[in-house]
N, C-alpha and C positions, 0 to 999 in steps of 0.2 A: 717867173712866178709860178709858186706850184697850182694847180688847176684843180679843187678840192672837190669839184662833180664827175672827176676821172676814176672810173670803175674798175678798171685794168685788174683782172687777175681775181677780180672777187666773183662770186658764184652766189646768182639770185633764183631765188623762188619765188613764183608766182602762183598763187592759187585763182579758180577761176577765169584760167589766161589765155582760152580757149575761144574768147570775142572780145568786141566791145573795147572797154578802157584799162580790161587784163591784158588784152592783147597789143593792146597800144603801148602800156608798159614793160612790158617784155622787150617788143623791140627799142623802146628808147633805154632799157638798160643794157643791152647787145651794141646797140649805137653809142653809149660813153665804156664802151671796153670791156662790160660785166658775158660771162657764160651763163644760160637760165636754163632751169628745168621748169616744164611747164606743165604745172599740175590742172585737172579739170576732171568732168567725168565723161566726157565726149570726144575719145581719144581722135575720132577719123578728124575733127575740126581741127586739134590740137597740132599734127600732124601740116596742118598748110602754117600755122604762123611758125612751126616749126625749120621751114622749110624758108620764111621772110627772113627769118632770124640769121640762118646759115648764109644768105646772100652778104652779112656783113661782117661775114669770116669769123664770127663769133660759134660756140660750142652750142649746142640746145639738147636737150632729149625732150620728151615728150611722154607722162606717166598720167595713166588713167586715175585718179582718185574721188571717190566722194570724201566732203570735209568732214561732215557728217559723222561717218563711220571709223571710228578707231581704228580697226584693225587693215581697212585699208588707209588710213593717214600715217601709219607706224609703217606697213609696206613701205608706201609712195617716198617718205624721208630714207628708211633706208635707200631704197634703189636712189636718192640722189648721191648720200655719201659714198654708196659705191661707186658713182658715176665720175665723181668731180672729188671726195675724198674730203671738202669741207663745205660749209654753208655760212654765208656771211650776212645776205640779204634775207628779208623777208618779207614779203606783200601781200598780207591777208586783203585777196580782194572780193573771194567769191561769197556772193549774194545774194537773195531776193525778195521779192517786194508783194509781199502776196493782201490782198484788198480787202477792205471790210472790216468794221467798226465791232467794238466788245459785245456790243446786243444783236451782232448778226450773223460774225466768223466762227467757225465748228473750232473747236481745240487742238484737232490736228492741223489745222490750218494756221493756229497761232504756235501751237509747238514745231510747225515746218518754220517759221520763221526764225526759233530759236536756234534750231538745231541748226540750220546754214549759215545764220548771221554771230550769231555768238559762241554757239557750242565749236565749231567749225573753226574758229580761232582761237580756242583753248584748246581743243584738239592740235593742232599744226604745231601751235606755239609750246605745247607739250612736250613734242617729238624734235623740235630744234633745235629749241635754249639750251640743252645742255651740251649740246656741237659750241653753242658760240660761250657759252661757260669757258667751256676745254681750252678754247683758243684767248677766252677777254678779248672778244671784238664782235658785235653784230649789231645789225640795224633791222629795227622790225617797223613796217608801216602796216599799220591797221584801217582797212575804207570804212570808213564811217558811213556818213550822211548829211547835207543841211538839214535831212530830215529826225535827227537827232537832236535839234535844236529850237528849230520851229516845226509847225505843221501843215499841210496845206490847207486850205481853205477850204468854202465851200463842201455840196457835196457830190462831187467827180469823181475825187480819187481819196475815200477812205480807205487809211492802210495804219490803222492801230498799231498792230502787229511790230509794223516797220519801224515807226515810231519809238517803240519801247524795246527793240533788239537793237538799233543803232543805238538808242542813247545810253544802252547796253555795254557796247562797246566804246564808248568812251571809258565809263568807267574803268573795264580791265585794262584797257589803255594804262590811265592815272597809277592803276594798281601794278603792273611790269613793270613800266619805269621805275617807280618805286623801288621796286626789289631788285632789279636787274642793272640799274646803272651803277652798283659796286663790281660790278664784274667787265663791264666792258661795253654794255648793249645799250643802246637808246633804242627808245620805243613810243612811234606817237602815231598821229590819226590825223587822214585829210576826206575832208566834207566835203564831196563835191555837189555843186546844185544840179541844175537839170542841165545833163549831157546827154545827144542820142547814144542809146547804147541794143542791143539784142532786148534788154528789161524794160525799157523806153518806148522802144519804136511803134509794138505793139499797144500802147497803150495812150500813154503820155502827149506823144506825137501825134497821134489817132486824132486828137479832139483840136478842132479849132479852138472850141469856145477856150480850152483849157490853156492852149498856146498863145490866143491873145492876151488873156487874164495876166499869164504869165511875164512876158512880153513888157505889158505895159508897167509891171507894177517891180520890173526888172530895173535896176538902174544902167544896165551894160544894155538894156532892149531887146535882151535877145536869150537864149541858149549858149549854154556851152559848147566848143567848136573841137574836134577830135586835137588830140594834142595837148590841148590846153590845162592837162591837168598834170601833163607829166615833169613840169618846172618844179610841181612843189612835192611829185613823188620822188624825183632826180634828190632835192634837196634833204631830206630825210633818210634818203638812202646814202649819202654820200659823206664825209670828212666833213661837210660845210658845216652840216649840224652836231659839231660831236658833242658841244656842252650841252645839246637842248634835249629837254627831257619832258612826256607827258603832257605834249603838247597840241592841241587839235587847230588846223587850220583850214577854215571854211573855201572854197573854190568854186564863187559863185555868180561872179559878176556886179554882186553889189545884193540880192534879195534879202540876205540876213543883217544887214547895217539897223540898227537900233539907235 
């Protein structure tokens, strides 16, 4: 039976893969067969998962980029096709979460939101698609949010901002599939809820009160557990999904059930 989450020979990008759930990703597409270039702007970090990746005989480089900035996003793709000569995968993962409600965050504070979470994926996604045009084959996963869905509560952790560049990025989501699945590409978005990550730890984690709240109003009881999110990034990127188009799936242990 053929094995439709088998990567073999295809060549993934990961944005923001430099920790956390990028870096988690990275090597579980090294571990079903995939080669990865690993984009970030933190090249010395990028460099050790570079280095995990290699231990399972799989290809990796390692390119400094902010998503941010064009002219290095237009660099950072070419150095991959120079590197690997095509692009198949795509994981817009890199992110952040910057705090504060519309009557109290500065504008640069909301326009840093955009620029990493949304701009940041029209950038990458720019300089790709027409690699996987060329060929009629690619797979783009876009990291969302559950916080593109719901909000959290209370007030702990206002993060407007987040809120409305994730639910952001559904949208372009809907709008690529769109246009893109005549050509070969599926393109969709996975929500993950509260996982510890580098953007987490410091914060989210920080707070009991916030982790009980959490916790209790959780139907899994708990957090996300390192891993756990890489079944339904495996699935997206891989054969399984090739009819499925514009489609977002939440990864949350049950908080978003309505």
């Amino acid at each position: 039976m053929t094995n439709l989450f088998d990567l073999s020979g295809k060549v993934a990008v990961i944005t923001g893969a430099s920790s956390g759930l990028g870096a988690d990703a990275a090597l579980a597409y090294a571990q079903a067969g995939a080669d990865v270039a690993l984009l970030a702007r933190r090249v010395e970090k990028l460099e050790n998962v570079k280095s995990e990746i290699e231990k399972t005989g799989r290809k990796a480089i390692a390119v400094g980029c902010d998503v941010s900035d064009e002219n290095k996003v237009k660099a950072a793709i070419g150095q991959v096709v120079d590197a690997f000569g095509h692009i198949d995968i795509l994981l817009n993962n890199a992110g952040i979460a910057v705090g504060g409600g519309v009557d109290s965050m500065s504008v640069e504070d909301w326009d840093k939101s955009f620029d990493t979470n949304v701009k940041g994926i029209f950038l990458v996604s720019k300089y790709v698609v027409p690699h996987m045009k060329a060929q009629s084959y690619g797979k783009i996963v876009n990291i969302a949010s559950i916080n593109a869905v719901i909000a959290d509560k209370g007030d702990m952790f206002i993060r407007h901002s987040y809120n409305a560049s994730k639910s952001a990025v559904l949208g372009l989501t809907k709008g690529m599939a769109a246009s893109y699945a005549r050509y070969g590409i599926t393109v969709n978005a996975v929500g993950p809820g509260l996982f510890e990550s580098e953007m987490t730890s410091g914060t989210l984690f920080k707070s009991d009160e916030f982790l009980k709240l959490y916790n209790n109003t959780n139907p899994a009881g708990r957090p996300g557990k390192r891993g756990e999110l890489n079944g339904t990034i495996l699935y997206f990127s891989s054969d399984a999904s090739s009819y499925v188009q514009g489609q977002f799936v939440i990864v949350d242990g049950g908080s978003a059930i309505v």
